[in-house]
BALOBA-1460 file (C-alpha; in Angstrom, 3 decimals):
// residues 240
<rec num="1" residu="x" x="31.194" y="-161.173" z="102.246"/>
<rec num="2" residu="x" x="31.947" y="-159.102" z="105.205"/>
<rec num="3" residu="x" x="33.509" y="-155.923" z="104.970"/>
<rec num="4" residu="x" x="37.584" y="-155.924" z="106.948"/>
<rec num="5" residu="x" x="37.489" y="-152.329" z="109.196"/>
<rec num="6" residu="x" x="41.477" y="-151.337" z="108.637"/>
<rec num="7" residu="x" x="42.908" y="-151.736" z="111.874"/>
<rec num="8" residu="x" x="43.191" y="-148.642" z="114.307"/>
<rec num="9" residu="x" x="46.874" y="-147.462" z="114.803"/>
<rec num="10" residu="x" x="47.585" y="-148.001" z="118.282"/>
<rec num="11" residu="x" x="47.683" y="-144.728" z="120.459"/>
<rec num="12" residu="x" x="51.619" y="-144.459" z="120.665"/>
<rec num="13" residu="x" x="51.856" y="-144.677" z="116.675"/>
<rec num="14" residu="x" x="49.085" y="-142.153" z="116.837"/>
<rec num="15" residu="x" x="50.272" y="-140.096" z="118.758"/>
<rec num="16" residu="x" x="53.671" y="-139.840" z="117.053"/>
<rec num="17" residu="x" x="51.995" y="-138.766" z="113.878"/>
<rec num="18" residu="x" x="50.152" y="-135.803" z="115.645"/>
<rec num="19" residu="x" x="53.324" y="-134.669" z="117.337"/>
<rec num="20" residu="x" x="54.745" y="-134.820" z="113.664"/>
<rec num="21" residu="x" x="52.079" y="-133.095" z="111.571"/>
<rec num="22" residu="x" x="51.849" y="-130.136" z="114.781"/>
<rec num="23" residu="x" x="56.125" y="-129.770" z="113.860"/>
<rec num="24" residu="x" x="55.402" y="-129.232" z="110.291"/>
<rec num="25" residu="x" x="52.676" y="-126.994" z="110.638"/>
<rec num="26" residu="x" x="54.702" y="-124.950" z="113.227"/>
<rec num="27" residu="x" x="57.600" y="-124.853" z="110.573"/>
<rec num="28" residu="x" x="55.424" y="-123.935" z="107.950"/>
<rec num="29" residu="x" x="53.707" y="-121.079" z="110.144"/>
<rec num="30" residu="x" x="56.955" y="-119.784" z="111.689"/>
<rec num="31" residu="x" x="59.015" y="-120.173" z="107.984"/>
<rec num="32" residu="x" x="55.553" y="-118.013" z="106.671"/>
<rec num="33" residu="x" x="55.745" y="-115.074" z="109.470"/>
<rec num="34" residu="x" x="59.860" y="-114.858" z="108.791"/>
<rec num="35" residu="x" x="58.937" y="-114.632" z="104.924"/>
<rec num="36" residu="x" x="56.137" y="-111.856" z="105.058"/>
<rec num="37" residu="x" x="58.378" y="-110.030" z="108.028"/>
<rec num="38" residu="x" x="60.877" y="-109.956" z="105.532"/>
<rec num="39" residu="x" x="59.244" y="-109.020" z="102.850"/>
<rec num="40" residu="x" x="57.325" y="-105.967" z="105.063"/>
<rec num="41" residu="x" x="61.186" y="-105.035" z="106.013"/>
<rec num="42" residu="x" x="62.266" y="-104.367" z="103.021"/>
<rec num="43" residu="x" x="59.233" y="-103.107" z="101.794"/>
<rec num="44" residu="x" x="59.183" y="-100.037" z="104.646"/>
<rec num="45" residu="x" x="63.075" y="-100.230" z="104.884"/>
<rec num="46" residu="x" x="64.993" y="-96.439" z="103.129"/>
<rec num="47" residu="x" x="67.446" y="-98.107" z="101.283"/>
<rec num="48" residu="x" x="64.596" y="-100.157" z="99.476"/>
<rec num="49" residu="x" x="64.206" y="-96.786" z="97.376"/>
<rec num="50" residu="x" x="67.634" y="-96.195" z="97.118"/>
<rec num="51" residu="x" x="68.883" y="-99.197" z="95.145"/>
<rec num="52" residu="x" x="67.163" y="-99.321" z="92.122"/>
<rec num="53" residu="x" x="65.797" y="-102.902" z="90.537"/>
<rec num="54" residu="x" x="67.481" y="-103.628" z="87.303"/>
<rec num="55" residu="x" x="66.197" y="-106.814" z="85.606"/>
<rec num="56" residu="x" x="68.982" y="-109.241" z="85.252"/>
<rec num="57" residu="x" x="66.918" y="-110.036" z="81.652"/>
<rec num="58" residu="x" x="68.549" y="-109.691" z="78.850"/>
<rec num="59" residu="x" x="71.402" y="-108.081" z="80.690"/>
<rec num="60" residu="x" x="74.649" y="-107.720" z="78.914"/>
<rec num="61" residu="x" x="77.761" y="-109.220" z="80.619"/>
<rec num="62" residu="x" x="80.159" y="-107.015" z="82.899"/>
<rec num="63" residu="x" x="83.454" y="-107.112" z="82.716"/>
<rec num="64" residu="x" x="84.691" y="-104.255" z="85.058"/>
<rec num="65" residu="x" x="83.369" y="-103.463" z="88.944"/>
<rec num="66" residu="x" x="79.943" y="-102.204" z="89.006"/>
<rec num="67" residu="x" x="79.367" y="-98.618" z="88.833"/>
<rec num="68" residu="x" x="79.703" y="-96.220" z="91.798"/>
<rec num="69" residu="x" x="76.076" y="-94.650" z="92.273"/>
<rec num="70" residu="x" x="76.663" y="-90.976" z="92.990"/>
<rec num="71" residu="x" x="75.559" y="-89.132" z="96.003"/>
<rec num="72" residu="x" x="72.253" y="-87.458" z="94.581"/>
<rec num="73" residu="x" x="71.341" y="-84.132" z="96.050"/>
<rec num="74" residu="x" x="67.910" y="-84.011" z="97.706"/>
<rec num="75" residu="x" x="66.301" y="-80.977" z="95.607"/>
<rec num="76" residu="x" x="65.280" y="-78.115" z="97.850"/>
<rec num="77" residu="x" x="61.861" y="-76.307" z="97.340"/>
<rec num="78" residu="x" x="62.189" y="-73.645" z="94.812"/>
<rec num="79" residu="x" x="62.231" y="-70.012" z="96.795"/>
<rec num="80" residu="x" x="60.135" y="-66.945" z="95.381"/>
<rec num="81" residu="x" x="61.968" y="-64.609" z="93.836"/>
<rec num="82" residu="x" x="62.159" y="-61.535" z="96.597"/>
<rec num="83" residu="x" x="61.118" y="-58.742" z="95.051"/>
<rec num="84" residu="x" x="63.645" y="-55.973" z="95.678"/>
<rec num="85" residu="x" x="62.818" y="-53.260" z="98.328"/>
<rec num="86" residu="x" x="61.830" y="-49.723" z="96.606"/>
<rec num="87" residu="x" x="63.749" y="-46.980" z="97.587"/>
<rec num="88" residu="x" x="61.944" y="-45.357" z="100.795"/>
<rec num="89" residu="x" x="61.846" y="-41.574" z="98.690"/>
<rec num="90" residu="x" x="64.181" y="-39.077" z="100.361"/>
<rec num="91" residu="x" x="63.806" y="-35.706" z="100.648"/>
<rec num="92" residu="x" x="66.637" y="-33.563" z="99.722"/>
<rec num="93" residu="x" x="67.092" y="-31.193" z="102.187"/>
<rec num="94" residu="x" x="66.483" y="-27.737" z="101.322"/>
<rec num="95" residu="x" x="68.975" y="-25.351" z="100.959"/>
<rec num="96" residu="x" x="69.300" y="-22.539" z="103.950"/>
<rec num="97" residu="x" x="69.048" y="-19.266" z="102.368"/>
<rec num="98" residu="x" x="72.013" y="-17.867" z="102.741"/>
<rec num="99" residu="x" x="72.247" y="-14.169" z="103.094"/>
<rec num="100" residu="x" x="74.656" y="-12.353" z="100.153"/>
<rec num="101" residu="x" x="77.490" y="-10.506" z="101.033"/>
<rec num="102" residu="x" x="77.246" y="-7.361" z="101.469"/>
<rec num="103" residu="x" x="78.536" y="-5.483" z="98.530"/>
<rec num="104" residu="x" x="81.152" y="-3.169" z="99.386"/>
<rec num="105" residu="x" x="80.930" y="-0.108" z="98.381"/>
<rec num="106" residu="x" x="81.817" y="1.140" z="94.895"/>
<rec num="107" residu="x" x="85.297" y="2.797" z="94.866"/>
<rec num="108" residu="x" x="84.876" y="5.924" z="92.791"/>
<rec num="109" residu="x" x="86.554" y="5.493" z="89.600"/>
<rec num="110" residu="x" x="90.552" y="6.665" z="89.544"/>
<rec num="111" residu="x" x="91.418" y="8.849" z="86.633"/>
<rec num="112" residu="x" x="94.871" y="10.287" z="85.860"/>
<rec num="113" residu="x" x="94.871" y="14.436" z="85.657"/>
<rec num="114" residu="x" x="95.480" y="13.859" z="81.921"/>
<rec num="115" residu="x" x="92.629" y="11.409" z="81.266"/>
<rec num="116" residu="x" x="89.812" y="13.150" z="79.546"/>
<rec num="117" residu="x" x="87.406" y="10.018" z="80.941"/>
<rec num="118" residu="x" x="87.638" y="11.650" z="84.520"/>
<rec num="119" residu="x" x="85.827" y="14.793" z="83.729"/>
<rec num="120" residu="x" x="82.173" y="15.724" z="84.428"/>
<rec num="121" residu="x" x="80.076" y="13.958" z="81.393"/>
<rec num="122" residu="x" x="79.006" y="17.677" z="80.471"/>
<rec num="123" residu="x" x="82.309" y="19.389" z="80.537"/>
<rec num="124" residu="x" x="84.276" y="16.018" z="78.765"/>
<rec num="125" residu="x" x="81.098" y="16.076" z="75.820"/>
<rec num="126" residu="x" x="81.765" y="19.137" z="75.054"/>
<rec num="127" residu="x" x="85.828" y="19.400" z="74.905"/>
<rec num="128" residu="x" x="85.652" y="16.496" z="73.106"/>
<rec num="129" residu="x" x="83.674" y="18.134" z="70.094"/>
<rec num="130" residu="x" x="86.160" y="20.899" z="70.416"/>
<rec num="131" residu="x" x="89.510" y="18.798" z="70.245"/>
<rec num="132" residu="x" x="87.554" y="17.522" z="66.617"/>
<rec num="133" residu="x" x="87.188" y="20.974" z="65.465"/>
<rec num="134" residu="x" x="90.230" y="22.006" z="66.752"/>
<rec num="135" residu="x" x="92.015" y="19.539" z="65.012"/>
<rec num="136" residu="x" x="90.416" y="20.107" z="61.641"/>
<rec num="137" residu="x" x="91.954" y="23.885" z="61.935"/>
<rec num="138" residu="x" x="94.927" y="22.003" z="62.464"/>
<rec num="139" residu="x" x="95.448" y="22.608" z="66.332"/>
<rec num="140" residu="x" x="96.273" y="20.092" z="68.339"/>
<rec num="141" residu="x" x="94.392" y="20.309" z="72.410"/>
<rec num="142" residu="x" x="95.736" y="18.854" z="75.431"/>
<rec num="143" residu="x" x="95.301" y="18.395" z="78.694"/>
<rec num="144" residu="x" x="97.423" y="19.478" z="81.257"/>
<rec num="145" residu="x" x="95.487" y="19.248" z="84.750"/>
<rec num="146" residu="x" x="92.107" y="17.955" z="84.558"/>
<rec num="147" residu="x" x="90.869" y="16.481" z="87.790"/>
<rec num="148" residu="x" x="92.298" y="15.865" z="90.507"/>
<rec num="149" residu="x" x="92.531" y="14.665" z="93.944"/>
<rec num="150" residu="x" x="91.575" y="16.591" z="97.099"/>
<rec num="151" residu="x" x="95.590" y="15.622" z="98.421"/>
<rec num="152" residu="x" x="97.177" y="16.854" z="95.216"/>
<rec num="153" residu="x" x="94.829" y="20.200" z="95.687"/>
<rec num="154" residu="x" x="96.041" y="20.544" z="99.340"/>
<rec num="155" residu="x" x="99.497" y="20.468" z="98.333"/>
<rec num="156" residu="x" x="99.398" y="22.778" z="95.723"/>
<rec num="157" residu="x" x="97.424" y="25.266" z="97.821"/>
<rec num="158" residu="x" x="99.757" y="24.653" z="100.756"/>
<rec num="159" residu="x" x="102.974" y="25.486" z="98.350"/>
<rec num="160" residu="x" x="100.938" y="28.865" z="96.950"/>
<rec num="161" residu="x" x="100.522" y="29.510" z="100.539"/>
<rec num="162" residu="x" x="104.390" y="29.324" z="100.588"/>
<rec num="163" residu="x" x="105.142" y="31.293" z="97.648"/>
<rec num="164" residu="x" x="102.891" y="34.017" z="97.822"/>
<rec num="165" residu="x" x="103.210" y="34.495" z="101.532"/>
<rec num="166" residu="x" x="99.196" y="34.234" z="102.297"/>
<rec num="167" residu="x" x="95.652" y="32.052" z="101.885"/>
<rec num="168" residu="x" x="94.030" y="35.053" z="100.291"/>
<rec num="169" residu="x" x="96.846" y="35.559" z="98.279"/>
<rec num="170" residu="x" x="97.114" y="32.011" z="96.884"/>
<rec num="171" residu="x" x="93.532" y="31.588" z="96.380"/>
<rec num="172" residu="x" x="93.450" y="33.529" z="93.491"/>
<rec num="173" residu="x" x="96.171" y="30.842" z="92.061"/>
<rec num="174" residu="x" x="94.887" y="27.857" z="93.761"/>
<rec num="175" residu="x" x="91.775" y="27.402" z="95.351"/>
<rec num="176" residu="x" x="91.746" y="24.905" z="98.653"/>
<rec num="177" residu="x" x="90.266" y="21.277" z="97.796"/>
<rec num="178" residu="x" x="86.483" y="22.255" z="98.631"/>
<rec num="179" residu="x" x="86.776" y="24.863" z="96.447"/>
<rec num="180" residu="x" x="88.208" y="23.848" z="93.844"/>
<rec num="181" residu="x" x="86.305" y="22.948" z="90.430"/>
<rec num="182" residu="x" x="89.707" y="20.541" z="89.258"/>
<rec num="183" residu="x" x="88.603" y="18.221" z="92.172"/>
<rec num="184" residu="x" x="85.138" y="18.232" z="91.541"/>
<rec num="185" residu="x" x="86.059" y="17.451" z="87.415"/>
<rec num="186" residu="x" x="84.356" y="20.431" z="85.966"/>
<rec num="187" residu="x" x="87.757" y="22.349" z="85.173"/>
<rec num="188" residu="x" x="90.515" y="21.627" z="82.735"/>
<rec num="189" residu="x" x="93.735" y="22.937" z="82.478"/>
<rec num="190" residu="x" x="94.738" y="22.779" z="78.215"/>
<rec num="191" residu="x" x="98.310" y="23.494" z="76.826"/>
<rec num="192" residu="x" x="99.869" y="24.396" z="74.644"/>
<rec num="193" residu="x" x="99.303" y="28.340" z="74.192"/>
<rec num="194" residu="x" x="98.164" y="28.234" z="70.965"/>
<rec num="195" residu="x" x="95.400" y="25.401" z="72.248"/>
<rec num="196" residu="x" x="94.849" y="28.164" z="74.561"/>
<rec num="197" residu="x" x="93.677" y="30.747" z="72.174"/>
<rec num="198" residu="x" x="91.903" y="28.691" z="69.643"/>
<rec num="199" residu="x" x="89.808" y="27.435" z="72.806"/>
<rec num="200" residu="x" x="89.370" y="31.148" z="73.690"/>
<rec num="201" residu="x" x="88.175" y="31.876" z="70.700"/>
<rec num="202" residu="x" x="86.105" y="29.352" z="69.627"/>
<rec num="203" residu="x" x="84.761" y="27.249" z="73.007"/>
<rec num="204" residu="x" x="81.402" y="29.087" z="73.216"/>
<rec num="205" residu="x" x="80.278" y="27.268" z="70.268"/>
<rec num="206" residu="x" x="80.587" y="23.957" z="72.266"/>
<rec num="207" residu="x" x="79.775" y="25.536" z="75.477"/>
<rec num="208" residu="x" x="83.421" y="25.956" z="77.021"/>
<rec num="209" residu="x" x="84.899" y="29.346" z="78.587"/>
<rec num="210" residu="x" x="87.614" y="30.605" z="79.825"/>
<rec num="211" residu="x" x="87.017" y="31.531" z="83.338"/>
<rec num="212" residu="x" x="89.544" y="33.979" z="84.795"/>
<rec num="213" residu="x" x="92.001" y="36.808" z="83.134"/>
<rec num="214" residu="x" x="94.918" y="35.576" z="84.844"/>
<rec num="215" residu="x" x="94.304" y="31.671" z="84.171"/>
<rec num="216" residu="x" x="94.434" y="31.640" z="80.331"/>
<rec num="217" residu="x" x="94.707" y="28.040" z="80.302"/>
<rec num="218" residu="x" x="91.855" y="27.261" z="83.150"/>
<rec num="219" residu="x" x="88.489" y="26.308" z="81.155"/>
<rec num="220" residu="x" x="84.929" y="25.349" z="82.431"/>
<rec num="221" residu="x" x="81.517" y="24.408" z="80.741"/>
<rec num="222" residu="x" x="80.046" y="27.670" z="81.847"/>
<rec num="223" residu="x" x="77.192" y="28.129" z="78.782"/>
<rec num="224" residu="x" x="74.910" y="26.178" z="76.509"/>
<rec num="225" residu="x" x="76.651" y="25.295" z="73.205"/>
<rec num="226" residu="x" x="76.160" y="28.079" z="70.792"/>
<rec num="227" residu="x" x="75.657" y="30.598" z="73.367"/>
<rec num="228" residu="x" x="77.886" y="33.552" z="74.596"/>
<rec num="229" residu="x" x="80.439" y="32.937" z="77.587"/>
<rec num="230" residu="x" x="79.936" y="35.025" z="80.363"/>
<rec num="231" residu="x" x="82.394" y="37.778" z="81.092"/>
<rec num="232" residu="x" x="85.667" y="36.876" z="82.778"/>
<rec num="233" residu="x" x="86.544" y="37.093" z="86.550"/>
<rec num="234" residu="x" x="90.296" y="38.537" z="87.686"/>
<rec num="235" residu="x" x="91.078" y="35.576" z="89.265"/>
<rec num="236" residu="x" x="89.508" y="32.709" z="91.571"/>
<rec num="237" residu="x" x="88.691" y="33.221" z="95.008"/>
<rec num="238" residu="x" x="87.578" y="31.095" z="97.883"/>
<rec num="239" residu="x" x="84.136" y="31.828" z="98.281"/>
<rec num="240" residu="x" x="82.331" y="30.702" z="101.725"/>
């Protein structure tokens, strides 16, 4: 039995089919680079990573519009904390010695003629330990003139001038300023008389003395406590 060879299409039918089967496999080849370009598209595409894939599993109906996504904030890269600048250390400027004032002078203490305070220290110890005794014998000391100023001694030596008619003549009343033991605070003038003659009588013992025999109320602190007063001059005179 001899074998039948299937017949041979002829060359247009064969050529038909190759023309066919080349389509295909260009459709197939073209439809496969469009898929994969696709596919690498959205694969490398920004907004791939931007909408997120929900499965559609298991997913419970919506009713409403789907959700707005909210604009997300990219995060910026945490900063170091900057440390705060120290303090560049000042130095306080140093104070400019500053040169004190000069001190005026002290003004020489001012002292009424009946304040016992502006006597010499000697002469006021010492009266005041007689106005105690004084007063225990029941006589009462006071001051009439004690110092005074070298303006008030002027004037009172100007009116003696007056008066008695001459400078010698009124010295042995009132002695001119730089003579005078009332400006200097070492002479006191004590009323009333009976001060006058308890004083007389008793001032040795605290060191005062009645000075001159026509003065009876002109006292100085001419001896040591305790100790006889020398004897009396006539009257003052300006000695140079």
């Amino acid at each position: 039995m001899t074998e039948q060879l299937p017949q041979r299409p002829s060359r247009p039918m064969r050529s038909r089919l190759l023309s066919v089967t080349g389509v295909a496999v260009l459709v197939t080849v073209v439809g496969s680079v469009l898929i994969w370009h696709t596919q690498l598209g959205e694969f490398f595409s920004p907004e791939a990573d931007k909408e997120p894939v929900v499965s559609g599993l298991n997913a419970p109906g919506v009713s409403g519009p789907p959700p707005t996504t909210l604009a997300t904030r990219t995060p910026q890269p945490e900063r170091e904390p900057t440390k705060p600048a120290k303090p560049k250390a000042t130095t306080s400027p140093k104070p400019k010695p500053t040169k004190s004032p000069k001190q005026a002078p002290k003004k020489t203490a001012e002292y009424g003629e009946l304040d016992i305070d502006g006597l010499s220290p000697k002469l006021r110890a010492r009266l005041k330990k007689a106005i105690v005794a004084a007063r225990a014998d029941g006589v009462r000391i006071q001051i009439n003139s004690g110092r005074r100023s070298a303006a008030k001694q002027q004037r009172l030596f100007d009116e003696a001038v007056k008066k008695y008619g001459s400078a010698k003549a009124a010295s042995r009343w009132v002695l001119p300023p730089k003579y005078s033991a009332h400006v200097q605070g070492k002479a006191v003038d004590i009323k009333p008389v009976a001060a006058m003659q308890w004083l007389d009588k008793n001032g040795w013992r605290y060191g005062v003395c009645r000075r001159y025999d026509n003065e009876p109320w002109h006292f100085e602190a001419l001896t040591a406590p305790g100790t006889k007063c020398p004897p009396r001059e006539p009257h003052s005179v300006a000695k140079k």
